[in-house]
C-alpha positions as CSV (number, residue, x, y, z in Angstrom):
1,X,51.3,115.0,152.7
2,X,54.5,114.3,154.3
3,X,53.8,110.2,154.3
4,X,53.2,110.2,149.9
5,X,56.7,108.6,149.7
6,X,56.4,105.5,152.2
7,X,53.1,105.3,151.0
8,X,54.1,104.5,147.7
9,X,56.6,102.4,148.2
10,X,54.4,100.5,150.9
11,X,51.6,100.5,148.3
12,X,54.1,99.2,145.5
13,X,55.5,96.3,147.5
14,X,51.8,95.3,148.9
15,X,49.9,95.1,145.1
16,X,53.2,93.0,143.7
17,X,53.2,90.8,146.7
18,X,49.4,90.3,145.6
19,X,49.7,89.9,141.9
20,X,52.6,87.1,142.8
21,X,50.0,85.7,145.5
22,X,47.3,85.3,142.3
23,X,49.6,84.0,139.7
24,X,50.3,81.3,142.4
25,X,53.3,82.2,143.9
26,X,54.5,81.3,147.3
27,X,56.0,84.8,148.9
28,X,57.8,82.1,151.1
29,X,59.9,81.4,148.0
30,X,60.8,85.2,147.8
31,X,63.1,84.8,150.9
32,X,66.4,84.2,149.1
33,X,69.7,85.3,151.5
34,X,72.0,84.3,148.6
35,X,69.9,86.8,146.5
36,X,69.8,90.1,148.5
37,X,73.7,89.5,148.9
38,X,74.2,89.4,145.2
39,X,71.5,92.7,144.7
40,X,72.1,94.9,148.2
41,X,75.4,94.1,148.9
42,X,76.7,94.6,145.2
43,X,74.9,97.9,144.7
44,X,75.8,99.1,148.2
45,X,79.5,98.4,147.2
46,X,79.5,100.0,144.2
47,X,77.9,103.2,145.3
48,X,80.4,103.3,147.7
49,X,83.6,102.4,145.4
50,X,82.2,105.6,143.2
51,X,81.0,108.1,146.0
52,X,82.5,109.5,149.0
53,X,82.3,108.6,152.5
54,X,80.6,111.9,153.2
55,X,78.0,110.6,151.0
56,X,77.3,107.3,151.7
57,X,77.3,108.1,156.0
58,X,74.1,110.4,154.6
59,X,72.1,107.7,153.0
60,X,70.1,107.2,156.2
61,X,69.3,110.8,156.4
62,X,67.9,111.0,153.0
63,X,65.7,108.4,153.5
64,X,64.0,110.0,156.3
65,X,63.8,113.2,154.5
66,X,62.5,111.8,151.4
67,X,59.8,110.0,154.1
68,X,59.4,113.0,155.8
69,X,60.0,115.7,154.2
70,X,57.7,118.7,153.5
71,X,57.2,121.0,150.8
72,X,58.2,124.7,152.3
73,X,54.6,126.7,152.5
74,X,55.2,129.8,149.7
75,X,51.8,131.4,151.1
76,X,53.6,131.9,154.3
77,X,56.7,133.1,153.1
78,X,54.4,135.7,150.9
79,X,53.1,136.7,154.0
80,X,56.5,137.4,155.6
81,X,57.7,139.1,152.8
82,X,54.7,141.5,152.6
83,X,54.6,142.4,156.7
84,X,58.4,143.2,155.6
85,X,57.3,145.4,152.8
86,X,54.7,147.1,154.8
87,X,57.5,147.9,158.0
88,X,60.3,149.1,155.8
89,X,57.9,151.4,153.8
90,X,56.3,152.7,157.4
91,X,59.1,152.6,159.5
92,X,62.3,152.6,157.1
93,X,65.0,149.9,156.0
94,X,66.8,150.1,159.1
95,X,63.4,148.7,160.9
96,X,63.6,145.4,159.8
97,X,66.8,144.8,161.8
98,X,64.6,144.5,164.6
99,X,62.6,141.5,162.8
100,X,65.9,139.6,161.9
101,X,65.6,137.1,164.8
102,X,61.8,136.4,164.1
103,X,62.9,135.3,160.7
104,X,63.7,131.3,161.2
105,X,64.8,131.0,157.6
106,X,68.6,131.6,156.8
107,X,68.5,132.5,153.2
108,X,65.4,134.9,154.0
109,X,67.1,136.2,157.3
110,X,70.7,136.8,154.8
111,X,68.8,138.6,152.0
112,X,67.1,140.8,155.1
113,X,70.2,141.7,156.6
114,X,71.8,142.9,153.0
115,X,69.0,144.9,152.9
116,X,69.1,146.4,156.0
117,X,73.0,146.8,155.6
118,X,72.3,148.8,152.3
119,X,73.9,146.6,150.2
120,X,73.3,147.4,146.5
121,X,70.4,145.6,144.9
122,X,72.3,144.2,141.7
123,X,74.5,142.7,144.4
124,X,72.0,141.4,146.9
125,X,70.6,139.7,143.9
126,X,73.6,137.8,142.7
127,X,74.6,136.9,146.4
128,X,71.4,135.2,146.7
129,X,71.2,133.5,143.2
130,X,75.1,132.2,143.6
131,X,73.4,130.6,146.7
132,X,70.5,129.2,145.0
133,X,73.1,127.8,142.5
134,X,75.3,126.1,145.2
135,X,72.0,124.8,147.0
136,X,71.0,122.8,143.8
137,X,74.5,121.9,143.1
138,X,74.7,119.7,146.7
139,X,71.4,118.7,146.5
140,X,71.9,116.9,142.7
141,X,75.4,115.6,144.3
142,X,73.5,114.0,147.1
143,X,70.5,112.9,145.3
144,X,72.8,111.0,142.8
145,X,73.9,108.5,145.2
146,X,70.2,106.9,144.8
147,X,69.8,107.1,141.0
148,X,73.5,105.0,141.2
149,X,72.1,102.8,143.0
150,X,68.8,102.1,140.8
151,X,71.5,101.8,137.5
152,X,73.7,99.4,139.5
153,X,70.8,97.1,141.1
154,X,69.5,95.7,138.3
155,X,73.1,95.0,136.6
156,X,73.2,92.7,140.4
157,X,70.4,91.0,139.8
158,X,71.6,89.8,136.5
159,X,74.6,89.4,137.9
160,X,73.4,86.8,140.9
161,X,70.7,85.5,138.1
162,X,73.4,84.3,135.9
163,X,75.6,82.8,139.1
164,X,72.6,81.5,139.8
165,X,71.9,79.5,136.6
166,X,75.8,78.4,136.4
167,X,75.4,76.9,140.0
168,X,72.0,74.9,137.7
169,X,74.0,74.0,134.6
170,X,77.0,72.4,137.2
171,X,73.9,69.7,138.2
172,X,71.8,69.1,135.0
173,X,72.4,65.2,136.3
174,X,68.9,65.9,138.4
175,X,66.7,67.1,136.2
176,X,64.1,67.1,139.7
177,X,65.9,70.0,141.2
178,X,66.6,71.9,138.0
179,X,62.7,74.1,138.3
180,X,63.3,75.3,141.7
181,X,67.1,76.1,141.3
182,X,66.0,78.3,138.4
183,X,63.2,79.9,139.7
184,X,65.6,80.7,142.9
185,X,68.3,82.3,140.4
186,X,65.5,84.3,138.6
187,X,65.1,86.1,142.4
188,X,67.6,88.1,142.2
189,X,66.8,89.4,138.8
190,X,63.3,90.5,140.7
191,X,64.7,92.0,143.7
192,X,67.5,94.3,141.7
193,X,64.7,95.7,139.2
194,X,62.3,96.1,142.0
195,X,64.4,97.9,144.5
196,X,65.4,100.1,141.4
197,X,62.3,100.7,140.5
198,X,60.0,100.8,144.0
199,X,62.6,102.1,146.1
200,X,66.0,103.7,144.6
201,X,64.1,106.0,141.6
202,X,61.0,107.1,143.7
203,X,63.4,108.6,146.8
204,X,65.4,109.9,144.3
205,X,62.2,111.6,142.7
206,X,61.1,112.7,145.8
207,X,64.4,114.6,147.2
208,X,64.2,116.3,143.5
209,X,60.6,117.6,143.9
210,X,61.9,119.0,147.5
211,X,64.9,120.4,145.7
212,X,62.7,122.2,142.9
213,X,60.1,123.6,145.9
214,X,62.6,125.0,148.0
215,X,64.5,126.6,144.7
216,X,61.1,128.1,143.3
217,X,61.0,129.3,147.0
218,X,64.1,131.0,147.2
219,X,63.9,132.5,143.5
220,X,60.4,134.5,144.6
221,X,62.1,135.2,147.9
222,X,65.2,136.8,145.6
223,X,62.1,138.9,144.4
224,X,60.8,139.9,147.4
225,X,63.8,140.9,149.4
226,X,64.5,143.4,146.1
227,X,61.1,144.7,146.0
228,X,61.2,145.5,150.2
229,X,64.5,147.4,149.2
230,X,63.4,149.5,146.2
231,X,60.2,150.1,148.5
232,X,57.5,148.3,146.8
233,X,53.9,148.9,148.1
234,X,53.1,146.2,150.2
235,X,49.7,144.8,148.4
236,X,52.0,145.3,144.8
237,X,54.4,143.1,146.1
238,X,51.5,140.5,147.6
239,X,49.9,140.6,143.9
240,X,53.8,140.1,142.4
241,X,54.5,137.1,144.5
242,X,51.2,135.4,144.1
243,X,51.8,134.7,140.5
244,X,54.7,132.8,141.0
245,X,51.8,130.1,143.0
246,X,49.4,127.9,141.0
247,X,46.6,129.4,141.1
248,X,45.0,126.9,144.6
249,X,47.6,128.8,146.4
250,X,47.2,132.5,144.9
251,X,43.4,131.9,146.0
252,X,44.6,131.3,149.7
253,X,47.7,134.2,149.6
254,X,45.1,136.6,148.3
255,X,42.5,135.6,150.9
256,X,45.1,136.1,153.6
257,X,45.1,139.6,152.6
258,X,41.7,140.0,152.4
259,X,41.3,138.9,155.8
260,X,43.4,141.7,156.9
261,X,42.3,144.0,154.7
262,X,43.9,147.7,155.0
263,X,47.7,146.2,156.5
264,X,49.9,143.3,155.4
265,X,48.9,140.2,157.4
266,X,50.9,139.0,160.5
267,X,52.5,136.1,160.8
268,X,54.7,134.6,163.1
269,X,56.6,132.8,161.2
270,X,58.4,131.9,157.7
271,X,58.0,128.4,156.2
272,X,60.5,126.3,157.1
273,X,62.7,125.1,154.5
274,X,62.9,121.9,152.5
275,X,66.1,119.8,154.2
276,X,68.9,119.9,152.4
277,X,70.6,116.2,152.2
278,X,73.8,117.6,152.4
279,X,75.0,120.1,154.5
280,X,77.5,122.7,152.6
């Protein structure tokens, strides 16, 4: 479900609003400008004094795709792959040239092309797994800039907490004003370990578990590009592929042959990829 991430953090912010409702708390008092200033506005200009420009211009974009982001479909790919298999085993190598532009995945479409180039297999395979590598590699750069920020928030919120308390020490001479000064302090303290923790870690999380899909995608695909060059037989390389699924998915990959039985079935299609936060 594409909406999981907002959801959470939605969800998050709703049931602590409501816990502070029943232990009595006015959410009114939560509005502190002085606050987010010391929390957003510190962590902001950290991240940026230790990342590059590059960087921090994409945080917008990796929000929306940790919101929207989807998990790249492996049964489709499978399917791909094995109408692939079945073409180059019926028709020859140089056949799949012709189903190049139907192919809307690059690394797929590249690992086709060697193929149908005659590029040598031990090579094909370390072209694509030096790409997997650099994939990974920008992805952890770009994902970083979010688990900065969820170390550096809560350092803020201490940080405005104990300006906070300074400003309560410097007026001790009325004792009347003393609760709701330090309660006020104590806000930022709250917002730096919650946006850490509700927003910072979980996007972070996210753009990792879109990373990991899209690699276990590409490794099988490394597979199945090989096997449609050594001329694998088309249900061999269906029954290969499946196992790299759980076994939900292998179900609905082996199903999709079974609906076709007798010819690898059609698609039109490959599963788009996961975004990648950073482009190379």
């Amino acid at each position: 479900m594409k909406a999981t991430t907002a959801i959470g953090i939605a969800l998050a912010c709703v049931l602590i609003a409501l816990g502070a409702l029943m232990e009595g708390t006015q959410l009114t008092a939560l509005i502190n400008i002085p606050a987010s200033l010391f929390v957003f506005g510190g962590t902001f200009g950290a991240v940026m004094a230790g990342t590059s420009f590059e960087r921090v211009k994409a945080i917008p974009r990796l929000y929306q795709i940790a919101i929207k982001g989807e998990e790249p479909d492996p049964v489709e790919r499978i399917e791909l792959m094995t109408r692939l298999a079945d073409t180059a085993r019926r028709e020859g190598l140089l056949a799949l040239e012709a189903e190049l532009e139907q192919i809307p995945d690059r690394f797929t479409r590249k690992g086709v092309q060697m193929v149908v180039d005659g590029t040598d297999p031990e090579v094909v395979r370390e072209v694509l797994e030096i790409e997997i590598e650099a994939l990974e590699t920008r992805h952890a750069d770009a994902r970083r800039v979010f688990e900065k920020a969820a170390g550096f928030a809560p350092t803020m919120g201490i940080l405005g907490t104990v300006l906070g308390l300074v400003h309560v020490l410097q007026n001790l001479d009325d004792p009347g004003s003393l609760g709701p000064a330090i309660s006020s302090a104590f806000i930022a303290t709250l917002f730096g370990v919650g946006s850490a923790n509700v927003v910072f870690f979980p996007v972070a999380n996210r753009l990792k578990e879109l990373t990991d899909a899209e690699v276990r995608l590409r490794i099988m695909t490394v597979d199945a590009v090989l096997a449609v060059l050594e001329g694998e037989n088309p249900r061999v390389l269906r029954e290969k592929l499946a196992s790299f699924l759980p076994p939900e998915l292998a179900e609905a990959a082996q199903g999709a042959a079974a609906a076709a039985p007798g010819r690898a079935a059609p698609t039109s299609a490959a599963a788009t990829p996961a975004a990648e936060p950073v482009a190379a």
